[in-house]
LUMLUM-212930 format. One record per residue (C-alpha): residue number from 1; x, y, z. Coordinates in steps of 0.1 Angstrom, whole numbers. Layout:
N
   seq       u       v       w
   NUM       X       Y       Z
...
# end
This chain:
314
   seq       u       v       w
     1     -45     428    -117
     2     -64     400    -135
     3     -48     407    -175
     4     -33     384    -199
     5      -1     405    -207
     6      -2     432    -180
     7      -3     401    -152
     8      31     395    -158
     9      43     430    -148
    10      37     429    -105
    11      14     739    -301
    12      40     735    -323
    13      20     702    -336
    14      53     694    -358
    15      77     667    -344
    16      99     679    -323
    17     133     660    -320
    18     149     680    -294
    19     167     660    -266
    20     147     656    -233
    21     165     670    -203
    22     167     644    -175
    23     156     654    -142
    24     131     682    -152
    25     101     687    -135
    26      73     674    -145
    27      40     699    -133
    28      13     672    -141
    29      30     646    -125
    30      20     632     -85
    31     -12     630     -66
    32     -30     653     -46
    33     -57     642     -19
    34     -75     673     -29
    35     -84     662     -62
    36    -101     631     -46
    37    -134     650     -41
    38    -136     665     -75
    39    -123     632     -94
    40    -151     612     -72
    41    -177     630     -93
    42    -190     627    -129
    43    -174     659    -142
    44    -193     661    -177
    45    -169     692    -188
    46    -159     688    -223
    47    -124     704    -216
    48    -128     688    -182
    49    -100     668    -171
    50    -114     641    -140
    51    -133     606    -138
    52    -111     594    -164
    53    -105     555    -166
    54     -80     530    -184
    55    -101     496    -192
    56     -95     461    -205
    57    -113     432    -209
    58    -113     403    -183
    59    -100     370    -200
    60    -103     346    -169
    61    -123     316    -173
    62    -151     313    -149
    63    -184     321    -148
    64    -206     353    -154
    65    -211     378    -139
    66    -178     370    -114
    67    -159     368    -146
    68    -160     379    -182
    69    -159     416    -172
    70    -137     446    -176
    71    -114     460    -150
    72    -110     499    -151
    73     -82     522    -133
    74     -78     558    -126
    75     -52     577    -151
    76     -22     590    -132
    77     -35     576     -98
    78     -26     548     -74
    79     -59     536     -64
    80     -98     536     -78
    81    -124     535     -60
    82    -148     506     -67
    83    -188     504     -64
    84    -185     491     -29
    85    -165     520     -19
    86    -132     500     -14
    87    -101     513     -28
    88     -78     493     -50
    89     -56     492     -77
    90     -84     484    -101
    91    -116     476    -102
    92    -138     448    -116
    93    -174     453    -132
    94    -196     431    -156
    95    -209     455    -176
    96    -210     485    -193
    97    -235     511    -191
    98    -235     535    -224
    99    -270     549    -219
   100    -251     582    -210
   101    -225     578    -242
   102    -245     586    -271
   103    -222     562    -290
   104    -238     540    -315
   105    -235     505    -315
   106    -206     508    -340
   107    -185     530    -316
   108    -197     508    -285
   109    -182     477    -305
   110    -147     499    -313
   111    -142     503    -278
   112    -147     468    -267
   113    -120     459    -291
   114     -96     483    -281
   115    -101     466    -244
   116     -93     434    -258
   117     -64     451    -271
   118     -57     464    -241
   119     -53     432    -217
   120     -28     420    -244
   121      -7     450    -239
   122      19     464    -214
   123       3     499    -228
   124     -31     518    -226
   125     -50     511    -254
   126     -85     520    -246
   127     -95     550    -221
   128    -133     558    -206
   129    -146     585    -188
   130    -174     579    -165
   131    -184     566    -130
   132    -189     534    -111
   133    -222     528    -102
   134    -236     502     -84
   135    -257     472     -97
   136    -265     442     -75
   137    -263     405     -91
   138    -282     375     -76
   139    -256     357     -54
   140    -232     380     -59
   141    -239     414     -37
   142    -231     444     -56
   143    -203     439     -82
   144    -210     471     -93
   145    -211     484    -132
   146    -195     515    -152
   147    -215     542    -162
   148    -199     553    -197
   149    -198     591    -209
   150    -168     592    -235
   151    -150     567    -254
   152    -112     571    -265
   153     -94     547    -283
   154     -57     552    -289
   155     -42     562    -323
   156     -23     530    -323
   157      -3     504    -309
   158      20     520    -292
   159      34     516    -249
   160      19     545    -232
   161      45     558    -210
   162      42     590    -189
   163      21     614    -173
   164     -17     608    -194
   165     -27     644    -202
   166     -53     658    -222
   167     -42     685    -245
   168     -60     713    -268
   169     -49     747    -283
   170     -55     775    -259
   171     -52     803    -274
   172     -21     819    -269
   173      -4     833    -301
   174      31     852    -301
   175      53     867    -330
   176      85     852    -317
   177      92     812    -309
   178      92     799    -288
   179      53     799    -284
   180      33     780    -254
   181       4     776    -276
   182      -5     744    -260
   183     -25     737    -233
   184     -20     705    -206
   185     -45     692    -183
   186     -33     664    -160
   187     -61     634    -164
   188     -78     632    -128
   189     -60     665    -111
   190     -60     701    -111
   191     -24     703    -122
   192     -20     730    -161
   193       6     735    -180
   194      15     753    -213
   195      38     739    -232
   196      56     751    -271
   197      63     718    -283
   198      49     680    -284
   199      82     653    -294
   200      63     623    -315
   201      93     603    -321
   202      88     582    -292
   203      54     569    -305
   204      61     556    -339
   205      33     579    -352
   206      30     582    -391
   207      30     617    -408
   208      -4     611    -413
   209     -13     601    -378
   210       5     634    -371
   211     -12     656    -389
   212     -49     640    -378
   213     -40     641    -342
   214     -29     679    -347
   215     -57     691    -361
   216     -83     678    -335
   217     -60     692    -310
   218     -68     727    -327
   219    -112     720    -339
   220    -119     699    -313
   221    -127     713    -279
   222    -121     682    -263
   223     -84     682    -278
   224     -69     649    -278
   225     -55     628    -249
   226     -16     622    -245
   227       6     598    -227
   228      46     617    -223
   229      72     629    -204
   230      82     665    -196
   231     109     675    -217
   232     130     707    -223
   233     146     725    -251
   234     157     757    -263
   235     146     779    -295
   236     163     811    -309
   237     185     804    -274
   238     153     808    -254
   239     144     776    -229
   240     114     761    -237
   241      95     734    -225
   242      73     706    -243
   243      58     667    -236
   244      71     634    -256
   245      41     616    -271
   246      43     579    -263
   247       5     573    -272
   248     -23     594    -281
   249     -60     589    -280
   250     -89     603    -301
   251    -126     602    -284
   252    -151     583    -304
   253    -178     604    -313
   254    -208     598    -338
   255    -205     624    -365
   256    -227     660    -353
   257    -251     673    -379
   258    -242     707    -399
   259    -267     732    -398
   260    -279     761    -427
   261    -283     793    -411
   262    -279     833    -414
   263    -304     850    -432
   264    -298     843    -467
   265    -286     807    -456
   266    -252     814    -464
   267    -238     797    -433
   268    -229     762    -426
   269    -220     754    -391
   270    -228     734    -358
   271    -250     758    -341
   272    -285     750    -348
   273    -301     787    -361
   274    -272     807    -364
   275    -277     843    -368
   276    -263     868    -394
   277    -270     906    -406
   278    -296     903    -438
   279    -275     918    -465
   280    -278     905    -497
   281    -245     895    -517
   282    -251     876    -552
   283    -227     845    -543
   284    -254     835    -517
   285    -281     818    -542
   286    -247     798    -551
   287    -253     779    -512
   288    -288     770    -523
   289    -281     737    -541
   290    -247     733    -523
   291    -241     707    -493
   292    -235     720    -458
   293    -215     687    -441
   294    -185     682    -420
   295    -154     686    -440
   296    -123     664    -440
   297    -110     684    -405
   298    -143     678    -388
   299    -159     712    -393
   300    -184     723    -411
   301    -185     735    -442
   302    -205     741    -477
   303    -188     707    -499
   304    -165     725    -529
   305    -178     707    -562
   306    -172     720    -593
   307    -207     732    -591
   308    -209     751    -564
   309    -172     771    -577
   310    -184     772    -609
   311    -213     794    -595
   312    -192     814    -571
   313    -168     824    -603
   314    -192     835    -620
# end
């Protein structure tokens, strides 16, 4: 691997500070040749969990198109497979596609960044999901490029460490604890998991950081993606089991638009014409003048001023 630092090496959302048991059995964790044919395709799933890629800028000093790059490898594999077909550890492109990203320039530039980050660190700092594809250079045969369809960009500085696995609420609600209320999905494999608890310690995460990264693992329905270890615990003397967050990475997405809809455009969501019965309540002419935007969790929602609950109290 050609990298400035890395050369040198040859839902309970809440923190949970439980010790990790040593020797437990991590389901995420190993390879499977079956997941080869799946992961060798561009599986555009938003909860999907394959063609997932950490990538970092190429610092040597020669010239383009041989150099100046990025390199990209498979999460939680031992090989990738390059635009020529061969199989290595990594892979080297010149470029990045984003026609597929539908990431402005902005978000195209954050990404770059975080892959500068990246070959200065013994972590994963920038992720992609995508394909190789192959482009052929004058001189050079096919060098190949990388088709871009999401962007992630880790929540900070941190080492990853672990088993990279994205993560999202799925559903499951209980009225004792412990609760597996989260979902796992190993990056590049078939391997699930549900898990009660997420241990942030490890990842010198503010409360802040916490409480952002939570959320989107709840609204979004891409979740968030995770570096950790398996770890177990026990709650109200029941064994539980949960994943130690040594990085986490939120997808770059340009802001969606908020639709009005219902009959008496009382509703404020994502869904383009959404639907609603057509009876009349007074509060409704209140959502006339009010704003329909995304919200501070990244739904939608009508904007509380003091106008608009100044006309709902009354």
């Amino acid at each position: 691997m050609q990298r400035s630092v890395k050369a040198l090496v040859a839902m309970s959302v809440l923190s949970v500070s439980a010790c990790a048991s040593n020797g437990v059995e991590d389901e995420l964790a190993g390879e499977s040749t079956a997941d080869d044919a799946v992961d060798g395709k561009a599986d555009g799933a938003v909860d999907g969990a394959y063609t997932y890629f950490e990538v970092w800028a190429d610092f040597r000093r020669c010239a383009a198109p041989v150099c100046g790059g990025f390199y990209l490898k498979r999460l939680n594999r031992s090989t990738t497979v390059c635009a020529n077909g061969q199989a290595k550890s990594s892979c080297y492109v010149p470029s990045l596609d984003w026609a597929d990203s539908n990431l402005s320039d902005a978000l195209q530039a954050q990404l770059i960044d975080a892959a500068n980050r990246d070959a200065m660190s013994y972590g994963a700092i920038a992720l992609v999901r995508g394909r190789m594809a192959s482009q052929t250079y004058p001189g050079q045969g096919n060098l190949g490029k990388f088709v871009v369809t999401e962007a992630w960009v880790a929540e900070n500085d941190s080492v990853s460490d672990g088993v990279f696995a994205k993560i999202h609420d799925n559903g499951v609600r209980c009225i004792t604890s412990p609760c597996p209320t989260i979902g796992e999905k190993g990056l590049n494999s078939s391997n699930t998991a549900n898990v009660h608890g997420l241990d942030w310690s490890t990842g010198g995460f503010t409360d802040e950081q916490i409480a952002t990264l939570g959320n989107e693992i709840v609204t979004r329905p891409s979740g968030i993606i995770i570096a950790g270890d398996r770890y177990t615990f026990k709650e109200n003397n029941v064994k539980a089991k949960g994943r130690t967050v040594t990085a986490a990475y939120r997808r770059l997405e340009d802001a969606q638009p908020c639709y009005v809809g219902g009959c008496s455009g009382q509703i404020c969501s994502d869904r383009e014409g959404a639907i609603s019965t057509c009876e009349w309540r007074e509060e409704y002419a209140c959502y006339q003048s009010a704003t329909c935007e995304r919200q501070d969790d990244g739904t939608c929602g009508w904007t509380q001023t003091a106008e608009l609950a100044a006309c709902l109290g009354n």
